[in-house]
C-alpha positions in Angstrom: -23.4 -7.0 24.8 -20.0 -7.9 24.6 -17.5 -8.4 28.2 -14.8 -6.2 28.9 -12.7 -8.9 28.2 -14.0 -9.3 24.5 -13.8 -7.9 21.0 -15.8 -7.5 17.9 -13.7 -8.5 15.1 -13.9 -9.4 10.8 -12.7 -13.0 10.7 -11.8 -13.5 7.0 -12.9 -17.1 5.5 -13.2 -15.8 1.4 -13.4 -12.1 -0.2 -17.5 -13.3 -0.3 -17.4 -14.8 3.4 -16.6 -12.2 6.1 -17.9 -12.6 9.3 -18.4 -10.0 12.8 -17.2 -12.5 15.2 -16.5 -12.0 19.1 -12.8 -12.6 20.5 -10.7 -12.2 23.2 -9.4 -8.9 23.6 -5.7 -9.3 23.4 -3.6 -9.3 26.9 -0.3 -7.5 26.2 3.1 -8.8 28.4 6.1 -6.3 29.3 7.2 -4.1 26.2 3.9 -4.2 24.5 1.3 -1.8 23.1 -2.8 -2.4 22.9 -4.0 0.0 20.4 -7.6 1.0 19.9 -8.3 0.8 15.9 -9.7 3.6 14.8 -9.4 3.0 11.3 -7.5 0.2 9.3 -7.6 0.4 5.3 -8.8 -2.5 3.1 -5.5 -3.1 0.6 -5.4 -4.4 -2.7 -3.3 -7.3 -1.1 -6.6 -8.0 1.6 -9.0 -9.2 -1.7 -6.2 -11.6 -3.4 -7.7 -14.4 -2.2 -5.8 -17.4 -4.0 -3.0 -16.0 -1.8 -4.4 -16.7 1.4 -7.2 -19.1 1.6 -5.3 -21.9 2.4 -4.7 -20.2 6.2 -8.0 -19.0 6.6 -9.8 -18.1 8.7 -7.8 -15.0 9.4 -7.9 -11.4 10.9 -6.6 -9.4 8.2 -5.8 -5.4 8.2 -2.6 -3.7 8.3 -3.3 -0.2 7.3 -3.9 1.1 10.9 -4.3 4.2 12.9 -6.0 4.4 16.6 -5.0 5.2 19.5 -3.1 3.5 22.6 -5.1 1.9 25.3 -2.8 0.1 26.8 1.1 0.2 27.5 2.9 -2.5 29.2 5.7 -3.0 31.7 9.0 -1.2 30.4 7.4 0.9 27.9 7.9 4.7 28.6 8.1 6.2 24.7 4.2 6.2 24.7 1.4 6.5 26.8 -2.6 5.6 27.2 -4.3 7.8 24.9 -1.3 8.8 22.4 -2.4 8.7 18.5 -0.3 6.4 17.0 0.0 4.3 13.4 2.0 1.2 13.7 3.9 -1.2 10.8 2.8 -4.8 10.8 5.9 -6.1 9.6 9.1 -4.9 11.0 12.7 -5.5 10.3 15.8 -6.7 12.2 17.8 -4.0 11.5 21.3 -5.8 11.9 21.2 -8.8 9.5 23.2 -8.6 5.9 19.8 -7.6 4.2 19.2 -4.5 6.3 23.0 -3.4 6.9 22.8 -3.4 3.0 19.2 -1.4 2.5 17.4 -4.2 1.7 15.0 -4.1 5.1 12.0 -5.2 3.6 13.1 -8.7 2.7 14.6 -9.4 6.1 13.9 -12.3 7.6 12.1 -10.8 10.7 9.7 -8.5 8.4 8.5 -11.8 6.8 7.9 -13.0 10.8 6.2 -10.1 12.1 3.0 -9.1 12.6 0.0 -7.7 14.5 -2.3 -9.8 16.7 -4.7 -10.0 15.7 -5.3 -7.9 12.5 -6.5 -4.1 11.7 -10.1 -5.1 11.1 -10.3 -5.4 14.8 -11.2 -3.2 17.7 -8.6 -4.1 19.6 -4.3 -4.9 18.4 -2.0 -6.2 20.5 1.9 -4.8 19.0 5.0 -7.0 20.0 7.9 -5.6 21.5 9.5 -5.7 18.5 6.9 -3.6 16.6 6.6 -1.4 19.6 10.3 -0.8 19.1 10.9 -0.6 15.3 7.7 0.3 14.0 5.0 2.8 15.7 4.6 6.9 14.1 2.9 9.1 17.1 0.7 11.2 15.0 0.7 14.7 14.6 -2.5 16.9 15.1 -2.8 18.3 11.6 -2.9 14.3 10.5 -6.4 12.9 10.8 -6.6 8.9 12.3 -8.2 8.4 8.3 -5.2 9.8 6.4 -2.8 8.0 8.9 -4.0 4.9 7.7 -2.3 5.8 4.0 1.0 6.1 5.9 2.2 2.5 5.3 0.7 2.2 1.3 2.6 5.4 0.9 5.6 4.2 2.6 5.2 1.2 0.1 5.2 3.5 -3.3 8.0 5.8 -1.4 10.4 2.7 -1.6 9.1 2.0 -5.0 9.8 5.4 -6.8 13.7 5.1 -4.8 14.3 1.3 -6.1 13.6 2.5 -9.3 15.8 5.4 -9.2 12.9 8.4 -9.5 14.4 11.6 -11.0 13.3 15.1 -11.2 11.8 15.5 -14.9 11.7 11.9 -15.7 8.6 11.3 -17.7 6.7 8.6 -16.0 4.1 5.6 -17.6 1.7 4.4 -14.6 0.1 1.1 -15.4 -2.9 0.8 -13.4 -4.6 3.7 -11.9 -6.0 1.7 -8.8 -4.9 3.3 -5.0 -1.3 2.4 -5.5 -1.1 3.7 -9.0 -2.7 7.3 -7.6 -0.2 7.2 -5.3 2.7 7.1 -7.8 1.1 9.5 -9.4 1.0 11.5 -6.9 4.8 11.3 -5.6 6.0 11.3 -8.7 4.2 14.7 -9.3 5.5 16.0 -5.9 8.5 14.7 -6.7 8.8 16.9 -9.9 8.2 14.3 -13.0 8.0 15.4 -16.2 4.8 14.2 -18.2 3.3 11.6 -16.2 0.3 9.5 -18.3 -1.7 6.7 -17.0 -3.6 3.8 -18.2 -6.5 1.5 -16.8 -9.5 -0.2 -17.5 -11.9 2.0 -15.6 -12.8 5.4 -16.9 -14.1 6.6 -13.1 -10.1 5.5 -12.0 -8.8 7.9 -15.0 -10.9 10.4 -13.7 -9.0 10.3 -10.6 -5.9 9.8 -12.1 -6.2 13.2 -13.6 -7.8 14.4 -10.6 -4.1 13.8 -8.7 -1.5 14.7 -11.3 -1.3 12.8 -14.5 -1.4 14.8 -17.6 -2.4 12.1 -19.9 -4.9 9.3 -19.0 -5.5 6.4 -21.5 -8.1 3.3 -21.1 -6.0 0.7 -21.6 -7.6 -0.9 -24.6 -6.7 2.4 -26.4 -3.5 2.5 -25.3 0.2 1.1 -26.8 3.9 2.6 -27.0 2.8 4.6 -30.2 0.6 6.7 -28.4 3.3 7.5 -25.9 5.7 8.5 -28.1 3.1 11.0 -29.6 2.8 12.7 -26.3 5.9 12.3 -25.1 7.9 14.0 -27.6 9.5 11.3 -29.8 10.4 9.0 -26.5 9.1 6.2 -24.5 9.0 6.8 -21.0 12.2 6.8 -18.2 10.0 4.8 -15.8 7.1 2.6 -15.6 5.3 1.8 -12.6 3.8 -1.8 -13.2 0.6 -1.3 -10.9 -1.5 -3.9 -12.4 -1.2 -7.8 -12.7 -2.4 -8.3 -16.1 -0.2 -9.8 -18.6 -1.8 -8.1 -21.1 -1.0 -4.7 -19.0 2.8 -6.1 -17.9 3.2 -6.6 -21.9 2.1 -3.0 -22.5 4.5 -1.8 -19.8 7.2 -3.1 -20.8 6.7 -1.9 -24.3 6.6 1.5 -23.2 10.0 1.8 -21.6 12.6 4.0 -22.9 16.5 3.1 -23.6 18.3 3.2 -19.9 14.7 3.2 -18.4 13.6 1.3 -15.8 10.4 -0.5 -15.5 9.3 -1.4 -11.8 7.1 -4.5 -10.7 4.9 -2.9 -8.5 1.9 -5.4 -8.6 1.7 -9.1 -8.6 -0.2 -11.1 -10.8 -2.7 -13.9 -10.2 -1.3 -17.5 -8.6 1.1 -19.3 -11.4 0.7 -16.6 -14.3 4.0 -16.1 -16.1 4.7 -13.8 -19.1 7.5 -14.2 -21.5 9.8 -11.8 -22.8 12.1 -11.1 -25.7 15.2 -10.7 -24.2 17.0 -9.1 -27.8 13.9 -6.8 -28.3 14.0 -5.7 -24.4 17.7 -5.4 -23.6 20.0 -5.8 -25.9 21.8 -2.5 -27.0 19.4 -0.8 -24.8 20.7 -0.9 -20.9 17.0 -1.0 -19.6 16.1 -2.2 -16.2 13.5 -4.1 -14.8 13.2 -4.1 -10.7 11.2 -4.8 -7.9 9.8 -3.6 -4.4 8.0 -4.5 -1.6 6.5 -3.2 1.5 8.4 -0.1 3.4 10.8 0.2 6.1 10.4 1.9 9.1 12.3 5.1 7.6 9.5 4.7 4.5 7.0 5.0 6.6 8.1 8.0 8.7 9.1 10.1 5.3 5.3 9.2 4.5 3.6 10.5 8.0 5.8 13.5 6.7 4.3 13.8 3.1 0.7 13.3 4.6 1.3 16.1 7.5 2.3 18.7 5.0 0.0 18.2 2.6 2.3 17.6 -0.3 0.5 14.4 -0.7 -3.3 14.8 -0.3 -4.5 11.5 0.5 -7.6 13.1 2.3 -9.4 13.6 -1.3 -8.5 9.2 -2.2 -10.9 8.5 0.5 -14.1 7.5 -1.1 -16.0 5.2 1.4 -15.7 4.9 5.2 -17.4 1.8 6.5 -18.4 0.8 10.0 -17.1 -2.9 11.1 -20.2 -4.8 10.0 -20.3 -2.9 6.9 -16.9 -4.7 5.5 -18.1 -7.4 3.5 -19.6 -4.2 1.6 -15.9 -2.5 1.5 -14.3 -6.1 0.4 -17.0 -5.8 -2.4 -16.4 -2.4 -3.6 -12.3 -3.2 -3.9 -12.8 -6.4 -5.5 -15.1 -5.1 -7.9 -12.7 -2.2 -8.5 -15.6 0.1 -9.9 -16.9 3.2 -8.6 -14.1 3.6 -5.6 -10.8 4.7 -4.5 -9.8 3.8 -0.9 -12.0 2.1 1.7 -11.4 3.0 4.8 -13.0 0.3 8.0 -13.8 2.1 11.4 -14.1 -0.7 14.1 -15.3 1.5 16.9 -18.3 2.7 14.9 
């Protein structure tokens, strides 16, 4: 039976090594928050182990949604008991980077963070966080779908670096969670014909499932077949969700003159791919660009998308796992098979 003062929580030592260990339940100081997880996401960025196991062992989780337990000294925008999602990182909001749009590689939102991590009953949210980065839910958005707010927020961000256009045909590389998602914006946001490609045949089930109008396995796949379907052209963007080279290779193949082709996923530690610079961009004013994470904005446009339903993230949930059930859920994502989104419910 675990004290008042204690917490059940997922301490990370390898994607094969999680372990339901007790810690102290975070104490919050003056403009702090203590949120009650309800339910945290596992991300695709949780299982890349090479990228972390040097710092381990580690809380990990940072697509949250619960409820507020606590509020500290000074904080009157939210109360015990409020539904609430939160960002994990958070920017500065005054430095060159963020005057200039760039939030999400400020300095501060490398700094930030939760204490300890979503895959714990208990968070404790700086007064930063607090400040820049927590969405009160709305009724009609359930504490499951808020945890999609901040991948959503992440592909949102994407699809504008990228310069997303109303009938733009679009190429999706990897059909994993984040590739659904562009999918599915991209459909919302009134693409053209939007085809995918992965390795699974369950994932271009769902890829159909949530908007694409062409689904390829990727060994059947090059920029031939695109052209086919895609009346004569290549296509105006690619979304590179996959770390393959062999995938980053067919991508970039498949991107039309002025297009733009967007590094969405990273690869493995130290892989590198080369490139023909003539063949790519010479006489051919393509574009290749990059994103990460979401800014507070991003994340609120997402809560938005998810209330009204014009992005159904409800239907990508395909397992919801109790705390000592995560090594499971780690499992299931790293063996990319048979699932969609994971979700991990701490107070169950």
């Amino acid at each position: 039976m675990l004290s008042f003062h204690n917490m059940r929580v997922a301490k990370y030592y390898s994607n094969s090594d999680i372990r339901i260990e007790e810690a102290p339940r975070p104490k919050i100081g003056k403009g702090e928050l203590l949120i009650r997880i309800e339910a945290c996401g596992i991300c695709g960025s949780d299982v890349m182990e090479w990228y972390r196991i040097d710092r381990v062992p580690l809380v990990l989780g940072h697509e949250v949604a619960g409820v507020v337990e606590e509020a500290g000294e000074g904080v009157v925008a939210y109360k015990k008991g409020q539904r609430v999602s939160a960002s994990h990182h958070v920017p500065c909001g005054s430095c060159e980077y963020c005057l200039n749009g760039h939030e999400t590689v400020c300095d501060t939102l490398r700094k930030t963070n939760f204490d300890p991590g979503g895959f714990a009953e208990f968070v404790r949210l700086p007064e930063i966080n607090v400040e820049k980065g927590v969405y009160p839910l709305p009724a009609e958005v359930s504490t499951a779908e808020a945890t999609f707010i901040e991948p959503l927020a992440c592909v949102l961000r994407g699809q504008r670096v990228a310069g997303m256009k109303r009938g733009f045909s679009v190429l999706v590389v990897g059909s994993g969670i984040a590739g659904l998602l562009h999918i599915a914006l991209a459909k919302a946001n009134g693409a053209g014909t939007v085809i995918a490609t992965d390795i699974s045949e369950y994932r271009l089930k769902a890829a159909k499932r949530f908007g694409a109008d062409q689904v390829f396995l990727a060994k059947d796949y090059n920029a031939d077949e695109l052209l086919k379907i895609n009346k004569g052209r290549l296509a105006d963007l690619v979304f590179i969700c996959a770390g393959s080279p062999t995938a980053i290779a067919q991508a970039l193949d498949s991107v039309e003159r002025a297009g733009t082709a967007l590094f969405f996923a990273p690869t493995d530690k130290d892989k590198t791919i080369s490139l023909s610079v003539n063949k790519l961009f010479w006489r051919t004013e393509r574009k290749m660009v990059s994103s990460y994470a979401g800014s507070p904005q991003d994340h609120l446009e997402a809560l938005e998308l998810i209330r009204t339903g014009k992005i159904k993230v409800k239907d990508m949930i395909t397992h919801s796992l109790p705390l000592e059930k995560i090594q499971e859920g780690f499992k299931l994502v790293v063996e990319a098979g048979n699932s969609i989104k994971v979700i991990i419910e701490p107070q169950k």
